[in-house]
N, C-alpha and C positions, 0 to 999 in steps of 0.2 A: 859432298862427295860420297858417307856414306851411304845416302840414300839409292842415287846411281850405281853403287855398285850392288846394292843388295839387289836393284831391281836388275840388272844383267847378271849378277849373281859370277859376276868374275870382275877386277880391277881390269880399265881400258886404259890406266896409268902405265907406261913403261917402268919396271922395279925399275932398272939401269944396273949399270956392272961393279957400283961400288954401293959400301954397307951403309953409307951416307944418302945414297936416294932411295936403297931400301926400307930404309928408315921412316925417314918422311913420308914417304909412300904410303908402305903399313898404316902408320899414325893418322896420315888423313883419309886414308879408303875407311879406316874405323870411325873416322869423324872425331876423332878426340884432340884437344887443347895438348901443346905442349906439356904442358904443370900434369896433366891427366897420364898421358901416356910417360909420363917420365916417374910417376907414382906408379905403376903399374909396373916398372922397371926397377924400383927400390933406388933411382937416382934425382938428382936435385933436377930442375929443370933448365938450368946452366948451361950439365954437362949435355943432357941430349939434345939442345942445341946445339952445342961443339959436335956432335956428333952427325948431327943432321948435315951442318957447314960443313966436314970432311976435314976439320982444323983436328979432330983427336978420333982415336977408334977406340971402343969398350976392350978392357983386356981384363982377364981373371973369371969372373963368377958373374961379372957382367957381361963380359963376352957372350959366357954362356947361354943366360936369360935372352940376351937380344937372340942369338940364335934359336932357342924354344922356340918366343914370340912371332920371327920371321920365318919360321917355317909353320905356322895356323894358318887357317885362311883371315882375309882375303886375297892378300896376296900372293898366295900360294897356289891361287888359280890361272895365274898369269903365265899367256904362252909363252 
């Protein structure tokens, strides 16, 4: 997926309207492993599963971070 989107140079993924398929989304328009992008997040790779499922939302300083992260591209290019 990351290669498609570098080469359109926007995700053709729909983000969606909750922070659970924004998540996923992100994570796979970068092409990164769960373990990958949940190190990049300073979480285990557990929770940002649960997170991705829509079973728990990040709250405190994780919240935060995911916010930074979901507002970078590439998904940030999405109509």
């Amino acid at each position: 997926m990351a290669g498609v989107v570098k080469f359109l140079d926007f995700n053709p993924i729909q983000n969606g309207d909750t922070m659970a398929h924004g998540l996923a989304n992100h994570r796979k328009a970068l092409g990164m492993t769960q373990k990958e992008f949940a190190g990049q997040l300073g979480v285990d790779p557990s929770t940002l599963a649960r997170w991705e499922r829509g079973e728990r939302e990040p709250a405190g300083r994780f919240l935060e971070s995911v916010g930074e992260v979901l507002n970078q591209s590439p998904t940030s290019k999405i109509q």
